[in-house]
N, C-alpha and C positions, 0 to 999 in steps of 0.2 A: 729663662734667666740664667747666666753664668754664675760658676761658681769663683767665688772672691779666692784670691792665691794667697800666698804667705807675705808675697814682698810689702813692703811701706813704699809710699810714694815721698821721694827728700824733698820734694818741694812743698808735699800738703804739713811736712814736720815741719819743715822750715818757715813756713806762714802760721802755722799754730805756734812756735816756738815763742813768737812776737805777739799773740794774745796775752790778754790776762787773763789770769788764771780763773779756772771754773770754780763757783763756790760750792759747798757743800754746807747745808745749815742746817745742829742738831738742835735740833728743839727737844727743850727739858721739861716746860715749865709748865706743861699744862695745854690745851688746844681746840675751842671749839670746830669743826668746821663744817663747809657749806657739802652734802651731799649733789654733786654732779650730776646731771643724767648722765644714760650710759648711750653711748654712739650706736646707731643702729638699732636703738629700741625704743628710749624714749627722746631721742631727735630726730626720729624718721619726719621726714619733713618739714624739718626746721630750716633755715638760709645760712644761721647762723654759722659760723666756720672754728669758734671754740666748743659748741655745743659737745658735750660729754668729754672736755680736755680736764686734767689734773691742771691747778696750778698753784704753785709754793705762796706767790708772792699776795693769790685773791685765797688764800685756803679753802679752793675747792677741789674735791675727791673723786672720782667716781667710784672707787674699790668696796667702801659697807655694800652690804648685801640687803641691810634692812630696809623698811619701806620709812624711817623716817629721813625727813629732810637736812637734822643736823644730829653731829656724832659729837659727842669731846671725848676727849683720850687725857686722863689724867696727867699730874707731872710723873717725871721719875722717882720715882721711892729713892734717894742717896743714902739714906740712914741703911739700904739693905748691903751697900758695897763700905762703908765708913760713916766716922764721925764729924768729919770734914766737907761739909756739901759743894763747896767750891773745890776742893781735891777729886773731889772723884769725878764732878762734871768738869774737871781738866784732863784729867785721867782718861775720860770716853776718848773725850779730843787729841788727844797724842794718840794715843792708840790707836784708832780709825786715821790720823794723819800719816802714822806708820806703815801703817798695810798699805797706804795707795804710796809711799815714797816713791822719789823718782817721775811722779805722774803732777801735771802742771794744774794741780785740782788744789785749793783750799779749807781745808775745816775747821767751822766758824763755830760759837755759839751765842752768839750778836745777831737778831736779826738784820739782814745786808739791808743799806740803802733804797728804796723805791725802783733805782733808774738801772739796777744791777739785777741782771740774770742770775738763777740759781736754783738749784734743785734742794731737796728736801726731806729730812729724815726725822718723824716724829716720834721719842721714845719717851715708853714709859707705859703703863696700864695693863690690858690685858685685851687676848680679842674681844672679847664680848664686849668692852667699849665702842664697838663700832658698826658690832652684827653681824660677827665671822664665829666660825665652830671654835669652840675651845681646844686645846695644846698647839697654838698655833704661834711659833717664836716670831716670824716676822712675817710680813706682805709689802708685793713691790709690782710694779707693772714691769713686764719683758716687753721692755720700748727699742723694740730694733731698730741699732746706728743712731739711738738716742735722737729720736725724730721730732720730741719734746723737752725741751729744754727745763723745763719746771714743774718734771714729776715730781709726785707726793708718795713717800714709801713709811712705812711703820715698822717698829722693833719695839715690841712686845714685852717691855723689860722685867715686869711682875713675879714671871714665874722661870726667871733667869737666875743662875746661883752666883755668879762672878761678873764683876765688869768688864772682864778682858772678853766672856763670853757675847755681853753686850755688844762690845766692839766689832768682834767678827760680825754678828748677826746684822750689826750697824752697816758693814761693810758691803757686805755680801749682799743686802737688801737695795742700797745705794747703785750698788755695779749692777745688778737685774734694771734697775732703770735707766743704767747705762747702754743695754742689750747685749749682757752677758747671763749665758744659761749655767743650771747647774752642772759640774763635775763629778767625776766619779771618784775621782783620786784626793783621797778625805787628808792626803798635807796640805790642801790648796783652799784659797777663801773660799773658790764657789762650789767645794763639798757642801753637802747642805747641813750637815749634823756639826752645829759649832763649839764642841766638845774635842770636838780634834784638835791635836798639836798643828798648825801650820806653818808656812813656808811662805807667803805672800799670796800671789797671785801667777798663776801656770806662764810659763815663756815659751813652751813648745806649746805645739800640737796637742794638747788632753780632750779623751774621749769626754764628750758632752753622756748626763745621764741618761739613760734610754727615758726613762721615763718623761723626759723633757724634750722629747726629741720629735718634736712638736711645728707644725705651721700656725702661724696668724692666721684666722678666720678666712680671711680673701685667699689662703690658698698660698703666701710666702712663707718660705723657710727665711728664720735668720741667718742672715751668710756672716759668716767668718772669715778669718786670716788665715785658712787651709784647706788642703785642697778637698779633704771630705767634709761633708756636711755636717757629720755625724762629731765634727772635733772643733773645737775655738782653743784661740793663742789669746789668751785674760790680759796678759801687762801689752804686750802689742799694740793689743786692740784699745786698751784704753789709752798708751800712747797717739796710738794714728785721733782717738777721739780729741785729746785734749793737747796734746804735743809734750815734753820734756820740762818738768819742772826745773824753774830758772833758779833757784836756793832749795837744795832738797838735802836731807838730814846724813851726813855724810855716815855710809855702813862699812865700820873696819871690823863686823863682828865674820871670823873663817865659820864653812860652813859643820854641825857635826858631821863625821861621819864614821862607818863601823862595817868592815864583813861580818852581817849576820850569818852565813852559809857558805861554807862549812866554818867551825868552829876553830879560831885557833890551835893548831898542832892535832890538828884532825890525821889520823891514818886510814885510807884507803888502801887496805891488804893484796890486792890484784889488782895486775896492770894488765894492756893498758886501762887506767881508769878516764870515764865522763862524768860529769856533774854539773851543777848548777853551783856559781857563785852570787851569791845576794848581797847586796849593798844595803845599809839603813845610809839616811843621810834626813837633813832638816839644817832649815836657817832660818833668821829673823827675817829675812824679806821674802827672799825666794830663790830657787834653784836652778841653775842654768843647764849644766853637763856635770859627766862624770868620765874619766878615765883611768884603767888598769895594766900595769906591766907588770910580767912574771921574767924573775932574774934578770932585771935589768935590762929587760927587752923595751923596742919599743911597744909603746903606750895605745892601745886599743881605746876608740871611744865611744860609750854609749850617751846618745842626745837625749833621751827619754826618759821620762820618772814613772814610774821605778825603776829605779837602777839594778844592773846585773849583766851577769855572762855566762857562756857555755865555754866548761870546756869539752875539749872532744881527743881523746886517747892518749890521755900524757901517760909517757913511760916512767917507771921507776925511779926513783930520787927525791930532793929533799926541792920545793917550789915555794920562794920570797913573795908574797900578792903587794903589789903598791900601790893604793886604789888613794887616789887627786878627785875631787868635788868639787865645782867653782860654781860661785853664788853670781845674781846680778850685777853685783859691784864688783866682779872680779876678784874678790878674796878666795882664798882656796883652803880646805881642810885636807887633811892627809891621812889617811892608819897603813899600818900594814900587818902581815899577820904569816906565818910557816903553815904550808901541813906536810904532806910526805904520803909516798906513792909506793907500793911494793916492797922489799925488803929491802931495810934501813941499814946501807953498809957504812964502813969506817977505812977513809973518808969519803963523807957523803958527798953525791954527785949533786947538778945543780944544773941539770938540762936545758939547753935551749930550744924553744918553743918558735913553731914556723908560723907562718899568717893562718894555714888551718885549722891551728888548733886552739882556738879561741876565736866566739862570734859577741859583740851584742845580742844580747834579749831585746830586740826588738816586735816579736810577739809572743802573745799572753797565747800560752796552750791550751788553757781551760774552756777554750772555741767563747762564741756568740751566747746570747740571754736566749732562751726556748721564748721563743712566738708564743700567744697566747689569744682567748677570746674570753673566757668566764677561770676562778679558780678550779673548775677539778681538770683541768687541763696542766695544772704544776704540779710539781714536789709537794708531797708535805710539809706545812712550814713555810709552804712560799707563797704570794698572792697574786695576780693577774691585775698590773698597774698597769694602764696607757700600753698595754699588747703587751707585754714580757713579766715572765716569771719574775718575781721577786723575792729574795730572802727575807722572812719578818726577823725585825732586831727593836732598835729603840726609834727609830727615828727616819722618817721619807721626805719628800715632798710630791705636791701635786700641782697640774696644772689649771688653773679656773679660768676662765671665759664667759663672758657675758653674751648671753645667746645672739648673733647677727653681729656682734661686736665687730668693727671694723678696725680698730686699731690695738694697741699693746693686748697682751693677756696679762694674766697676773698670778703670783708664784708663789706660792704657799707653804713655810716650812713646817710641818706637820711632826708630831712629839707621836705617833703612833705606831703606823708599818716602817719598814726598811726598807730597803735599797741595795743591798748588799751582793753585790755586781764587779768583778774582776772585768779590765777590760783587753777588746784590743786594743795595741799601741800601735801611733800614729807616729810618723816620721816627725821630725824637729823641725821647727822654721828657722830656726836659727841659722 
């Protein structure tokens, strides 16, 4: 099988554009539902052609683990986010409508009509309402190219501190049923730890987690919108899924941004000097590019998050950084910042910089995750997930499958091991 490229196709946007919008329905209130069989285990031999499918709209599951027949998942606790049950079950809803902006998806909390498709996110309880291990924020099937149109995912809201955190986890459990994997780069919704500040949803290329770096049972990889396997493009990909939202919430918010590195009015005492220049940046949706000119040069651009640069042997003098960050909407944040190169004379010079002397960070030095087969094969401190060394911190995820299972896996955010994995960076699709 080929590997899927970056481009979109204008005509499969331009026939989505003219659907209606996909729904997306969070269930608050409370839920029994039907235990599923699971495909390839307990359907061997059945004719039937839904046998072990999720579906929103007959609330049937296949995801509990347990051997009973029927789960319920209590309502959402509101009394733990507010006083106001109806504000904060609006509150989830904007919030989750937020993160997908721009994407031709609707978030409801009305169950939809009988005759309307739509997928489905049940929040509220805890796992063990359903027969999955304990500290487990959410569950969702990695439904590659969304081959199901009425998965059933859970967000775990019990032992959740914030709504906003709800939301992400809402979000992120929603898009896994979309057949989007986790990230590594924790601005982005499908970091799995939803504790992070975010940015939306990745527009380039971001490294997929190793630990998720996973085939379906039968032996496919989920293809992506780039050209390695190992990387998905999140807003893209839920573009080409659903098309361009036709009223979508108009974003005039610029993106932050800041040189973390080196420090304003930083002096590097010997010339010529090299370093590393570090960008922080963050937005309410998400991030596109970044670009940097010194004295007034032209503007260098790095496509990739994180952002940053090399420089490479500037000589002596005093160097203006002008570092520009544009968000999905086009809005742009700005900073800039002095430092100074060798001896500081009077009047300070103010060098012109040639194309060599300044590259993107286009990759991460820190090499590849160490291979693995058991832990005493890692670091101290680190554990042997799905083949690769991992850092223990607060928070993983793992991949679950249902033995012979033919269809989706399913994606588990786990309150235990970590993750904590620098990556390579992939080129930009943009």
């Amino acid at each position: 099988m080929g590997v899927a490229t970056a481009s979109l196709s204008m005509t499969l946007l331009a026939t989505l554009a003219g659907d209606p919008a996909h729904v997306l329905y969070l269930h608050t209130s409370g839920l029994t539902l039907t235990v599923a069989p699971k495909r390839g285990v307990d359907c061997s031999g059945r004719s039937d052609p839904l046998c072990g499918m999720s579906d929103a709209a007959l609330n049937t599951t296949w995801l509990p683990t347990g051997a009973t027949d029927r789960v319920t998942v209590p309502a959402l606790r509101t009394e733990d986010f507010g006083d106001e049950p109806d504000l904060v079950r609006q509150a989830l809803q904007q919030q989750v409508a937020a993160l997908f902006s721009g994407i031709n998806l609707e978030v409801v909390l009305e169950r939809p009509e009988a005759d309307i498709e739509y997928s489905m996110v049940i929040v509220g309880g805890r796992p063990s309402d359903i027969g999955i291990q304990a500290n487990v924020a959410g569950i969702a099937p990695l439904d590659c190219e969304d081959q199901n149109h009425r998965d059933i995912a859970f967000t775990f809201s019990e032992d959740i501190n914030t709504i906003t955190d709800v939301a992400r986890v809402t979000a992120q459990e929603a898009a896994h049923s979309y057949g989007l994997e986790h990230e590594r780069e924790p601005i982005f919704v499908m970091h799995p730890d939803p504790r992070q500040a975010i940015a939306g949803f990745s527009h380039g290329c971001t490294a997929i987690d190793p630990a998720q770096e996973v085939s379906n049972p039968d032996g496919i990889k989920c293809l992506h919108l780039c050209e390695s396997l190992a990387h998905q493009s999140s807003f893209p990909e839920l573009l080409q899924r659903f098309g361009p939202a036709k009223r979508s919430i108009p974003d005039f918010e610029a993106p932050l941004v800041d040189v973390s590195q080196p420090v304003s009015g930083a002096h590097f005492p010997a010339s010529p000097a090299t370093f590393r220049i570090d960008l922080f940046a963050s937005d309410n949706i998400g991030l596109k590019r970044s670009w940097l000119s010194v004295n007034g040069g032209t503007a260098m651009e790095d496509p990739t998050y994180p952002y940053g640069f090399n420089a490479h042997a500037w000589d002596d003098g005093a160097y203006q950084l002008e570092v520009v960050v544009e968000d999905s909407a086009g809005n742009r944040g700005h900073a800039s910042q002095t430092l100074y190169i060798g001896t500081q004379s009077d009047p300070i010079q103010w060098p012109a910089l040639g194309p060599e002397s300044l590259s993107p960070q286009l990759e991460d030095q820190t090499g590849d995750p160490v291979a693995c087969t058991d832990d005493r094969q890692c670091a101290a401190s680190t554990h042997c997930i799905d083949g690769v060394c991992l850092q223990a911190d607060s928070l993983s995820c793992q991949v679950v499958g249902s033995p012979g299972y033919g269809g989706p896996l399913s994606l588990l955010c786990l309150l235990s091991l970590g993750g904590t994995v620098r990556r390579r960076r992939g080129q930009s699709s943009e």
